[in-house]
Structure formats: structure tokens, C-alpha cells
C-alpha positions, 0 to 999 in steps of 0.5 A: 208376498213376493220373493222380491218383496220379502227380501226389500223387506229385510233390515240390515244393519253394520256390526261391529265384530268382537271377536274373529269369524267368517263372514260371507266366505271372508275371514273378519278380525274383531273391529271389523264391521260387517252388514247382516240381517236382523236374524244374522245378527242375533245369532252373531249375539248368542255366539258373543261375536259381538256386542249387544242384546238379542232381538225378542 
């Protein structure tokens, strides 16, 4: 597959932050809404950064 094809490829999807992080170089509060992949968001998950179960 081609590298074009894979990045159309990647779900996105906007969270809402729980608590404070960096994102994309940006300081973010808790209530901000963010847009990440899949992958980004289940690790944002494992480190309670917000709400929501892990994708298996």
C-alpha cells in the first residue's frame, strides 16, 4: 500500500481531554478537544488523559 493510501487510511476522531497534556507542541487543559488517531487515542486512555476504553 502506498504511504498516501495508508495515511487516508487513518481514523480520526476529536476527544475530549480529562486532564492537562501537550499536544502536537501546544499546551491543552482538561476540556479541550483534540483530534487523534486511533493509536493516539488509546494511549491518551492508558495515561487517564481522557475518558473512554482502549480499543483491542
Amino acid at each position: 500500500m502506498s504511504r498516501k493510501k495508508e495515511e487516508a487510511a487513518v481514523t480520526r476522531e476529536t476527544v475530549t481531554l480529562t486532564a492537562s497534556h501537550k499536544h502536537a507542541g501546544k499546551d491543552c487543559k482538561a476540556g479541550d478537544q483534540i483530534t487523534v488517531t486511533t493509536k493516539q487515542k488509546d494511549w491518551l486512555i492508558s495515561k487517564g488523559k481522557i475518558a473512554g476504553t482502549a480499543a483491542k
